[in-house]
C-alpha positions as a Markdown table, in Angstrom:
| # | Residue | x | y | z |
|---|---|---|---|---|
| 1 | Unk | -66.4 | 27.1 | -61.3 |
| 2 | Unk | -66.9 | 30.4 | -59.9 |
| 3 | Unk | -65.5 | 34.2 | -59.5 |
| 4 | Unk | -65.0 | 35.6 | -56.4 |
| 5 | Unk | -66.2 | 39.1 | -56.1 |
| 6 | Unk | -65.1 | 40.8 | -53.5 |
| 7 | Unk | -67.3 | 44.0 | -52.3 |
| 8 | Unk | -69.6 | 42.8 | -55.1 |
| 9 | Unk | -72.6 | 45.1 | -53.4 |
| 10 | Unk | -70.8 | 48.4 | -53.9 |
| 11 | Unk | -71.2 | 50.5 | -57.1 |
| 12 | Unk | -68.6 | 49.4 | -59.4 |
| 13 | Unk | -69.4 | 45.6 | -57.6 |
| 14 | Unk | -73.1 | 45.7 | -58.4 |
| 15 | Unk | -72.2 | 46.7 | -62.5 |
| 16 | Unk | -69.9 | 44.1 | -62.8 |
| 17 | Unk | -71.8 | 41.5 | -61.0 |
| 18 | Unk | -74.3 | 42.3 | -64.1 |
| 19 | Unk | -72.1 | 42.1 | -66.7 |
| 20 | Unk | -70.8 | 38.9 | -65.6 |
| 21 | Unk | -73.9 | 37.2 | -64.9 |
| 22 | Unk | -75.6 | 38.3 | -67.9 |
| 23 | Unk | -72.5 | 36.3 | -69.5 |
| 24 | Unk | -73.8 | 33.5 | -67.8 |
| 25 | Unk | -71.0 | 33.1 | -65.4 |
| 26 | Unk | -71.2 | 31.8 | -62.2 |
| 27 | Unk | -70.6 | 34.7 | -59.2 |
| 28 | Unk | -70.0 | 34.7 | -55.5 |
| 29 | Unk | -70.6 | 37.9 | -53.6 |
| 30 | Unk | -68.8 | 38.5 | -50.4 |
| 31 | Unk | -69.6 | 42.1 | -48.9 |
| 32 | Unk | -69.5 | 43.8 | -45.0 |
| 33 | Unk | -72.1 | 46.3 | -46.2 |
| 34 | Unk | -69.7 | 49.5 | -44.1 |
| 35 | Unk | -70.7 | 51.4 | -47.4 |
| 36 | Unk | -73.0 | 49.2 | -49.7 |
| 37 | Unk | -76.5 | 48.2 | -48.9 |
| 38 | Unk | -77.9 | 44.3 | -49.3 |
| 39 | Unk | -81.2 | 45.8 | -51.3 |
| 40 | Unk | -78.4 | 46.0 | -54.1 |
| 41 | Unk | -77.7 | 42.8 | -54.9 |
| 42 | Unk | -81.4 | 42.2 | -54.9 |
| 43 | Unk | -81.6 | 44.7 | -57.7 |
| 44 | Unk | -78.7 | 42.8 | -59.8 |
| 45 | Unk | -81.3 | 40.1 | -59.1 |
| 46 | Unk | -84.2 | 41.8 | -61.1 |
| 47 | Unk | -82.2 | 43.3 | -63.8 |
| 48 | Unk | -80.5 | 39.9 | -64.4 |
| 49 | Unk | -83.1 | 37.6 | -64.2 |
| 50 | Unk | -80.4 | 35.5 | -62.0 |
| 51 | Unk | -79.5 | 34.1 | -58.7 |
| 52 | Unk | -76.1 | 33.8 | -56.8 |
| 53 | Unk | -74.2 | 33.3 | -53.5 |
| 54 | Unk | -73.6 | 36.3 | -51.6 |
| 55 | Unk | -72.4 | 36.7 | -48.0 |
| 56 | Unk | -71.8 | 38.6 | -45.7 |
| 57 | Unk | -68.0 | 38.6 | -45.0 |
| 58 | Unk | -65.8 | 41.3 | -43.9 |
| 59 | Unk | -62.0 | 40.2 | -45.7 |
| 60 | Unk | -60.4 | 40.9 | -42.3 |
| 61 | Unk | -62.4 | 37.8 | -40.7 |
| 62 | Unk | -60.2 | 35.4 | -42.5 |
| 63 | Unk | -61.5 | 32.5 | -40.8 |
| 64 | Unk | -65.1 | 33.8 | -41.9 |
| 65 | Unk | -63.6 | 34.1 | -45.9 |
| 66 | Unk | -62.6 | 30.9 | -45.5 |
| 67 | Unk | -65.5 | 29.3 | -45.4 |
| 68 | Unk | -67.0 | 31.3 | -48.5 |
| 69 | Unk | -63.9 | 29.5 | -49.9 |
| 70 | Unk | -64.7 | 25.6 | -48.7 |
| 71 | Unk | -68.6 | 26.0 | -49.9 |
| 72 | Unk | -68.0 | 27.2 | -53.0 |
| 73 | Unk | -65.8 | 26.1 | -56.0 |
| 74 | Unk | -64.1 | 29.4 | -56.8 |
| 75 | Unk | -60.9 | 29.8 | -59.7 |
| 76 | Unk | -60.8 | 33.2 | -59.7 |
| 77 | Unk | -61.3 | 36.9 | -57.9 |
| 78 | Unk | -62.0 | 40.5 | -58.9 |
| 79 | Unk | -61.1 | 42.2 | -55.7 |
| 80 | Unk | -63.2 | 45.7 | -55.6 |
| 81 | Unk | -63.6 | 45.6 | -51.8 |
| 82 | Unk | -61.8 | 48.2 | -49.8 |
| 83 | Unk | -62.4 | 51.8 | -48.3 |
| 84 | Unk | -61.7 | 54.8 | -50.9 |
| 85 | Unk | -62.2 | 58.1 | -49.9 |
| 86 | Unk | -59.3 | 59.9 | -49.9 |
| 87 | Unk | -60.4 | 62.8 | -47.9 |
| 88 | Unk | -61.0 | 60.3 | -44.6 |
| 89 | Unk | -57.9 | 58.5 | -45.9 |
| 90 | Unk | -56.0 | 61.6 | -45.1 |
| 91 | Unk | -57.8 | 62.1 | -41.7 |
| 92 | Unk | -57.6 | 58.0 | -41.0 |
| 93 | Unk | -54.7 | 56.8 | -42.6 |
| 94 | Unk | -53.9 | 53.6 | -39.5 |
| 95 | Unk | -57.5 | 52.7 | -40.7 |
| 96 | Unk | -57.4 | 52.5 | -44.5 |
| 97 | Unk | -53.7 | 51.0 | -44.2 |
| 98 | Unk | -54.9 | 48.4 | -42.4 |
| 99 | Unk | -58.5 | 47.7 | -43.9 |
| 100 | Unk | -56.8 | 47.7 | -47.5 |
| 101 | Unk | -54.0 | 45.7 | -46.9 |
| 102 | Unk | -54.7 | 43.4 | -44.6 |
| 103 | Unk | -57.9 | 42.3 | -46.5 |
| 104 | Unk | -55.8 | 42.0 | -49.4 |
| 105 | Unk | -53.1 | 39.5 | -47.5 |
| 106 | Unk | -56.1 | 37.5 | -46.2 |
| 107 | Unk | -57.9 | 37.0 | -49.6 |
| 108 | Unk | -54.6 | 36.0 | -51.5 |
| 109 | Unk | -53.6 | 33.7 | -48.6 |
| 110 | Unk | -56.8 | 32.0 | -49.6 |
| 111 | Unk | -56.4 | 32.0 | -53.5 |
| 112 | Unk | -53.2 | 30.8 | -53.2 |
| 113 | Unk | -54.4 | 27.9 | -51.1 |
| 114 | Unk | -57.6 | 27.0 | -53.3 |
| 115 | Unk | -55.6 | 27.2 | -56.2 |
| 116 | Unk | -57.4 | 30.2 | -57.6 |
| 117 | Unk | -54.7 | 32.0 | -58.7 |
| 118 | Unk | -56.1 | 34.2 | -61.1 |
| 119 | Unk | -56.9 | 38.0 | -59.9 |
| 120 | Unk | -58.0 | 41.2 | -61.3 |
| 121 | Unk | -57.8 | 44.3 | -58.8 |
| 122 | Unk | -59.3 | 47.3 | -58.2 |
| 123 | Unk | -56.9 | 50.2 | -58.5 |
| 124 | Unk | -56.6 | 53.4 | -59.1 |
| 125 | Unk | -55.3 | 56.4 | -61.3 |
| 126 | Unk | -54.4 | 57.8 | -57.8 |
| 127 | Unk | -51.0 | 55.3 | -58.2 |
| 128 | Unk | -49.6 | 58.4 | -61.1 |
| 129 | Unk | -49.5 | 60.8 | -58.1 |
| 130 | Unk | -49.0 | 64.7 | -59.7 |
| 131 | Unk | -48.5 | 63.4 | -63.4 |
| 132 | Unk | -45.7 | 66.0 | -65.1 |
| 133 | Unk | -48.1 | 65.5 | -67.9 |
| 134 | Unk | -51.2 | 64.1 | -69.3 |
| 135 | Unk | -52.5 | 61.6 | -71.3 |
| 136 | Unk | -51.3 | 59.4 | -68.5 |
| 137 | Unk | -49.6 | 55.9 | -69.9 |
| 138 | Unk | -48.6 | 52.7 | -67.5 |
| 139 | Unk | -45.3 | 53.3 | -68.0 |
| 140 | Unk | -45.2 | 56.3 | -66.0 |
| 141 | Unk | -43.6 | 57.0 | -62.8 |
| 142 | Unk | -45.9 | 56.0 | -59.7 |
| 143 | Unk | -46.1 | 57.9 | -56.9 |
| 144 | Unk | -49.2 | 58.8 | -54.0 |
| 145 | Unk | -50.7 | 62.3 | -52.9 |
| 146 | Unk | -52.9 | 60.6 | -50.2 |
| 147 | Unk | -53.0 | 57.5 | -48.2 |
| 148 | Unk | -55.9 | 56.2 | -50.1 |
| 149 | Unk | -54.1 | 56.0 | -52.9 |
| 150 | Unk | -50.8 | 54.5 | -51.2 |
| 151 | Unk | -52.7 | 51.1 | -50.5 |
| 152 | Unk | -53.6 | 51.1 | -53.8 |
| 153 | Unk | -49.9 | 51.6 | -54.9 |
| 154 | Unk | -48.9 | 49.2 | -52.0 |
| 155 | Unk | -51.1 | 46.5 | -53.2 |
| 156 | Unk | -49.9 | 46.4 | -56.7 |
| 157 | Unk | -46.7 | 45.5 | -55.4 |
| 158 | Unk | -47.9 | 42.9 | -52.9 |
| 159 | Unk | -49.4 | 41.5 | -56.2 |
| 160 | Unk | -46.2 | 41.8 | -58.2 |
| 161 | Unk | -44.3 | 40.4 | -55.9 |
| 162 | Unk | -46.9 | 37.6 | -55.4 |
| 163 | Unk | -45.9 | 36.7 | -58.9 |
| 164 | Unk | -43.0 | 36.9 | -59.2 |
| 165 | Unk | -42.6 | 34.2 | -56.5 |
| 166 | Unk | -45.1 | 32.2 | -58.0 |
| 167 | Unk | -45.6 | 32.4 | -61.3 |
| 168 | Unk | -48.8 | 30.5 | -61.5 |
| 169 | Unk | -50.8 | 33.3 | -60.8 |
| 170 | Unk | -52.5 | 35.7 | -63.6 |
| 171 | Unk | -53.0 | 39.2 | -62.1 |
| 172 | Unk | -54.8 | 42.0 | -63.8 |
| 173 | Unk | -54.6 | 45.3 | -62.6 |
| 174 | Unk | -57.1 | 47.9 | -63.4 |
| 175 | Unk | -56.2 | 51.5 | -62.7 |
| 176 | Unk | -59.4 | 53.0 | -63.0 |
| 177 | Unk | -60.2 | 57.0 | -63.8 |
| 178 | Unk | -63.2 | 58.5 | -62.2 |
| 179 | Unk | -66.3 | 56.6 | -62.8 |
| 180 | Unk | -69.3 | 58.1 | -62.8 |
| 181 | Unk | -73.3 | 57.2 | -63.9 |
| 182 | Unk | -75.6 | 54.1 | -63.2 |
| 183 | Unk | -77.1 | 51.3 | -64.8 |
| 184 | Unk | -79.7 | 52.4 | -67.4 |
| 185 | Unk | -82.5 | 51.2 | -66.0 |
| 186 | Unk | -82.0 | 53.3 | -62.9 |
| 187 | Unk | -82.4 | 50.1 | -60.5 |
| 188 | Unk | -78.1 | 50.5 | -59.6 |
| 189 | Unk | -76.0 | 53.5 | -59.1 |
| 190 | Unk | -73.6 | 55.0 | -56.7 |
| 191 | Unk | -75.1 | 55.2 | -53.1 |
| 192 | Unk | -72.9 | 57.0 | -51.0 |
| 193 | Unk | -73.2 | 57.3 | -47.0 |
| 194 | Unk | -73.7 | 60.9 | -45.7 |
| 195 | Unk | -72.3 | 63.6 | -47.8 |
| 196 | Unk | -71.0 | 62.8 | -51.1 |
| 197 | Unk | -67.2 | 62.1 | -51.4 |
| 198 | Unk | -67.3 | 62.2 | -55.3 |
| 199 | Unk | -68.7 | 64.7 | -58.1 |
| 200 | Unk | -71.2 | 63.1 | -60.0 |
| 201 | Unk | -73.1 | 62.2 | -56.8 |
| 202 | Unk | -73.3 | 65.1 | -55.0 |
| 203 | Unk | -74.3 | 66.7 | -58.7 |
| 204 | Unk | -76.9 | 64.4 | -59.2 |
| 205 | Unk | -78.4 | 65.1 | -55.1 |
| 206 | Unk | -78.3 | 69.2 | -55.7 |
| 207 | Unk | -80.2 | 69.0 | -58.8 |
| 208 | Unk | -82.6 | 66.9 | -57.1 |
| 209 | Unk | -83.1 | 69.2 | -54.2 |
| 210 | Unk | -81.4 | 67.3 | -52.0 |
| 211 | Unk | -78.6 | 69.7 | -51.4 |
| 212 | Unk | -78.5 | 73.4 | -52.1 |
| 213 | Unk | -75.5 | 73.7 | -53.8 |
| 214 | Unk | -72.1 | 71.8 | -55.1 |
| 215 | Unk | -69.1 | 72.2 | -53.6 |
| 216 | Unk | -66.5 | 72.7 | -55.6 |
| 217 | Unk | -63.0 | 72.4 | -54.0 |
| 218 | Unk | -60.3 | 74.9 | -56.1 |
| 219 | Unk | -60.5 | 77.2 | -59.1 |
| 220 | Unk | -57.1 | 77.9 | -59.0 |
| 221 | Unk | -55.6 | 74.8 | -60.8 |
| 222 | Unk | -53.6 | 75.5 | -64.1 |
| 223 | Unk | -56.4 | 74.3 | -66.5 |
| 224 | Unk | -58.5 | 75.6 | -68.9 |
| 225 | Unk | -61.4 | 77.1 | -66.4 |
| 226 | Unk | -59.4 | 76.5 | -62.7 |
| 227 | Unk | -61.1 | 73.8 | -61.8 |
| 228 | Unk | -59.9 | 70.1 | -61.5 |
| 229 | Unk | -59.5 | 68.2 | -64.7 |
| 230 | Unk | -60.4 | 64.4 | -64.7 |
| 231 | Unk | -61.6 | 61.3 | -66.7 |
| 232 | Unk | -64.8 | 60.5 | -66.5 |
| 233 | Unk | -65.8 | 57.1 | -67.7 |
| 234 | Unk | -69.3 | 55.5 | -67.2 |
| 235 | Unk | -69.1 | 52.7 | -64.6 |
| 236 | Unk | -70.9 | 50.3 | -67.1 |
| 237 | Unk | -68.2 | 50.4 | -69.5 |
| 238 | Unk | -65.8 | 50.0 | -66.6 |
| 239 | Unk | -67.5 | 46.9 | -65.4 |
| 240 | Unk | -67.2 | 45.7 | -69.0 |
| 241 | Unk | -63.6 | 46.0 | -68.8 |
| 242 | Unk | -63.2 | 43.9 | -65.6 |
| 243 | Unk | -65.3 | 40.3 | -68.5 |
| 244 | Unk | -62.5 | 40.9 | -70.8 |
| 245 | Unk | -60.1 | 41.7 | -68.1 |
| 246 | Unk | -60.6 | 37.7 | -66.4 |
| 247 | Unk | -61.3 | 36.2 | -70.1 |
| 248 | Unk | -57.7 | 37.2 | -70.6 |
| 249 | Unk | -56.4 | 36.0 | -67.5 |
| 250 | Unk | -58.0 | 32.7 | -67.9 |
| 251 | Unk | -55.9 | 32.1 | -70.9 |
| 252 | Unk | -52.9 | 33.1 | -69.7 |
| 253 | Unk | -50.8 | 33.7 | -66.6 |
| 254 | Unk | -48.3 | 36.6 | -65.6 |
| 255 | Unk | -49.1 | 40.4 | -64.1 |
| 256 | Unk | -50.3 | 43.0 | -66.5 |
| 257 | Unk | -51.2 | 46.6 | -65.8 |
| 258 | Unk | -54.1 | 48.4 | -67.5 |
| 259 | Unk | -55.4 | 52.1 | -67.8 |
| 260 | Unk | -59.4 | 52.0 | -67.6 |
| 261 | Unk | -60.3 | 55.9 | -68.8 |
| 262 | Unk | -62.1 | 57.3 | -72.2 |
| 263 | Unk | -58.2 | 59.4 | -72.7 |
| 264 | Unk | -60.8 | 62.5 | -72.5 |
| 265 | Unk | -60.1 | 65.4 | -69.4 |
| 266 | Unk | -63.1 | 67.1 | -68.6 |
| 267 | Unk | -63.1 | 70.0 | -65.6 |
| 268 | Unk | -65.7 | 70.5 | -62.8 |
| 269 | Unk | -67.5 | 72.9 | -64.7 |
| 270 | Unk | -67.3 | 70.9 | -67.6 |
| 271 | Unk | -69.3 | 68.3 | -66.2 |
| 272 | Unk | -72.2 | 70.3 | -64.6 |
| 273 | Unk | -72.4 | 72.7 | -67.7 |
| 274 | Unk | -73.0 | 68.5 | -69.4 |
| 275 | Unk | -75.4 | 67.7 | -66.6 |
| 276 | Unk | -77.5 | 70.5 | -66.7 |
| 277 | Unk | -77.5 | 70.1 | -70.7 |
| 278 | Unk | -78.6 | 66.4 | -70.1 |
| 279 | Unk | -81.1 | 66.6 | -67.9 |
| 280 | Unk | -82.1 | 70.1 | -67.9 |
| 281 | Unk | -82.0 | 70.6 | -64.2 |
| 282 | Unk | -80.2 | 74.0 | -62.9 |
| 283 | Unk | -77.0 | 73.1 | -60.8 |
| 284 | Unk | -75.9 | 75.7 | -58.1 |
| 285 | Unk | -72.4 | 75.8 | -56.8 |
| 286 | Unk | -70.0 | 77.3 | -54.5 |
| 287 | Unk | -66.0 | 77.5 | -54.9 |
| 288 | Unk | -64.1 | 76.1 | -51.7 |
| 289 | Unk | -60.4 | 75.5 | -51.1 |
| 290 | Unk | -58.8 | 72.9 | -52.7 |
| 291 | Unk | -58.5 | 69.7 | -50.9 |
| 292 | Unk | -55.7 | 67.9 | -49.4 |
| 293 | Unk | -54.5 | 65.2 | -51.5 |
| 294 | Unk | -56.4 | 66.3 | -54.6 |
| 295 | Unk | -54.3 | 67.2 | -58.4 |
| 296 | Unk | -55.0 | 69.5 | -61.0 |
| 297 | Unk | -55.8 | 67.4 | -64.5 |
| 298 | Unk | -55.5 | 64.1 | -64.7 |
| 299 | Unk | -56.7 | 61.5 | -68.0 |
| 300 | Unk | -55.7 | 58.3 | -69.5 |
| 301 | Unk | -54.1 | 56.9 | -72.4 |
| 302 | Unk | -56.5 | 53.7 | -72.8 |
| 303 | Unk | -54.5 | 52.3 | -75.7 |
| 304 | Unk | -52.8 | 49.3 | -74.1 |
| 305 | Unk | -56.6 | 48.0 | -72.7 |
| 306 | Unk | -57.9 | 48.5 | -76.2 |
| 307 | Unk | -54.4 | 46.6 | -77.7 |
| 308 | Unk | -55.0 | 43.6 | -75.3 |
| 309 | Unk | -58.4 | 43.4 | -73.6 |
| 310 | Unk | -60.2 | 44.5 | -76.6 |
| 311 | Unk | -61.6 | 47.0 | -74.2 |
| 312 | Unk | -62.5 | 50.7 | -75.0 |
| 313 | Unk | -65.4 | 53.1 | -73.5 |
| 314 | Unk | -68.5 | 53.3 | -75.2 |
| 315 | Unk | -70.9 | 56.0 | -73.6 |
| 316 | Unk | -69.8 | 59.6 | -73.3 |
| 317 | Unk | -70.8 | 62.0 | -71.1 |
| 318 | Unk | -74.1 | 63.1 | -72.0 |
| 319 | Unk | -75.3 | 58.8 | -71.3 |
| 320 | Unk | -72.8 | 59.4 | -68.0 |
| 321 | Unk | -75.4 | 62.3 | -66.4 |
| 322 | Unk | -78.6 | 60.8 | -67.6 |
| 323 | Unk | -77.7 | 57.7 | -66.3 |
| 324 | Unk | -77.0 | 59.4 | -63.1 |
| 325 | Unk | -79.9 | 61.5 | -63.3 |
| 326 | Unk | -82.1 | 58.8 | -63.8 |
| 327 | Unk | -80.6 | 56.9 | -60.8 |
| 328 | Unk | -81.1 | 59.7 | -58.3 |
| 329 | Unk | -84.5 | 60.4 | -59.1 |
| 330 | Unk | -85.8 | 57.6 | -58.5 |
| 331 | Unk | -83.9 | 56.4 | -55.8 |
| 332 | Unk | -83.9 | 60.0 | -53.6 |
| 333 | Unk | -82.7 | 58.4 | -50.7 |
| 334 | Unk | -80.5 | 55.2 | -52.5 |
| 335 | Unk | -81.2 | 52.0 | -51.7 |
| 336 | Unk | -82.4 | 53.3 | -48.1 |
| 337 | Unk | -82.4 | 51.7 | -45.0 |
């Protein structure tokens, strides 16, 4: 039997497609390549030593997803596919509304209807709006700053409510922090289109000359140096948290929510003053206005993943900015064309 993984070509797709298949378990790979590139799962390839499935299958195509479905003898998904950026969320909200959810509605249709009812999904920390404080539990009160972050929040519900009218299903949900660095051997990182979206890789592209400077959007936030205060945690330990996320759904069924952080805050400044200790490279920057959407400090309480998953984060930041480091410079231009 094998595990669906949706937008298994993406960054936090390619990690966990590594993990999983250096556990020797059987993978499918569906992907539409809008902002992943094929040469990636060619690298899982080399660092794994393993084949597997992959195709290419955009979740809105139902009819297309379907057929991934009949060829293959699948019993269970982790659903990472889905557009993230919450600064085009804001500026395309019709567009991540209906990417997100309707991708989502078309890939539990077709679980339900294999009879692979167990799930783990891809969320986000962006579901604990502007937390009143921090470290964040799942017991808080949800709530969305952007529209990104609202199809995450809508999507946990869908799932919810998916249970609760079926209570065959097993549904993990990951709210992830901010993930950051690449696999150690430098073969898979983050590979954004354009202009970075997120920190670490538009870090990693000044100190490699690719840009002049980082753009860094507030210094006014009530934290210790003004800048934005987040949790950090390497995207290998992430992906590790998705193994013991499915081995625990395989043993039991119900709908279980999960923080996926190191419970550390570290600011803007905090992480280039690390990257430039890590790597030794010089990292220029320039303070813009804060952007829409965006919240002052925000960190987890990992405890409950730790409790049940047997989960925690291993690397700390120093391993976070080599990694990346190591990434960018030898891939300057990603996986390319």
């Amino acid at each position: 039997m094998a595990i669906l993984i949706t937008g298994g070509a993406g960054y936090i797709g390619t990690h966990a497609m590594v993990e999983f298949l250096n556990e020797g378990r059987e993978v499918v790979c569906v992907d539409n390549f809008c902002n992943s590139n094929p040469v990636a799962l060619e690298r899982v390839k080399k660092i794994t030593g393993k084949d597997f499935k992959h195709y290419n299958v955009d979740l809105l195509d139902k009819d297309a997803l379907e057929k991934v479905f009949s060829k293959n003898e699948i019993d269970s998904c982790i659903h990472f596919a889905g557009l993230k950026a919450v600064g085009e969320s804001c500026e395309m909200p019709l567009k991540y509304y209906h990417n997100n959810l309707t991708g989502t509605f078309n890939l539990c249709e077709l679980l339900s209807k294999y009879r692979a009812k167990k799930i783990v999904f891809s969320s986000s920390a962006t579901v604990y709006g502007k937390p009143k404080s921090v470290p964040i539990t799942e017991d808080f009160p949800l709530s969305t700053t952007n529209p990104y972050g609202e199809t995450k929040l809508m999507i946990e519900r869908v799932l919810k409510d998916l249970y609760e009218s079926d209570n065959e299903w097993s549904v993990s949900i990951l709210r992830y922090f901010n993930p950051i660095g690449a696999h150690e051997s430098g073969l898979i990182g983050e590979d954004p289109k354009g202009i970075p979206n997120n920190l670490l890789p538009y870090v990693a592209q000044v100190a490699t000359g690719k840009h002049p400077y980082l753009r860094i959007f507030g210094n006014d936030y009530d934290t210790h140096d003004g800048t934005g205060v987040r949790d950090y945690i390497h995207v290998v330990d992430l992906a590790k948290a998705h193994l013991c996320a499915i081995k625990r759904a395989e043993t039991r069924k119900g709908i279980e929510y999960f923080n996926i952080g190191t419970g550390k805050g570290y600011s803007v400044l905090d992480i280039v003053a690390a990257y430039e200790k890590a790597t030794g490279a010089t990292i220029n920057y320039k303070i813009m206005e804060r952007r829409l959407g965006d919240v002052g400090e925000c960190y987890a309480d990992p405890t409950k993943a730790y409790e049940l998953l047997g989960w925690r984060a291993e690397k700390d930041i120093e391993d976070m900015c080599r990694d990346s480091f190591r990434w960018q410079s030898k891939n300057p231009d990603g996986y390319g064309e």
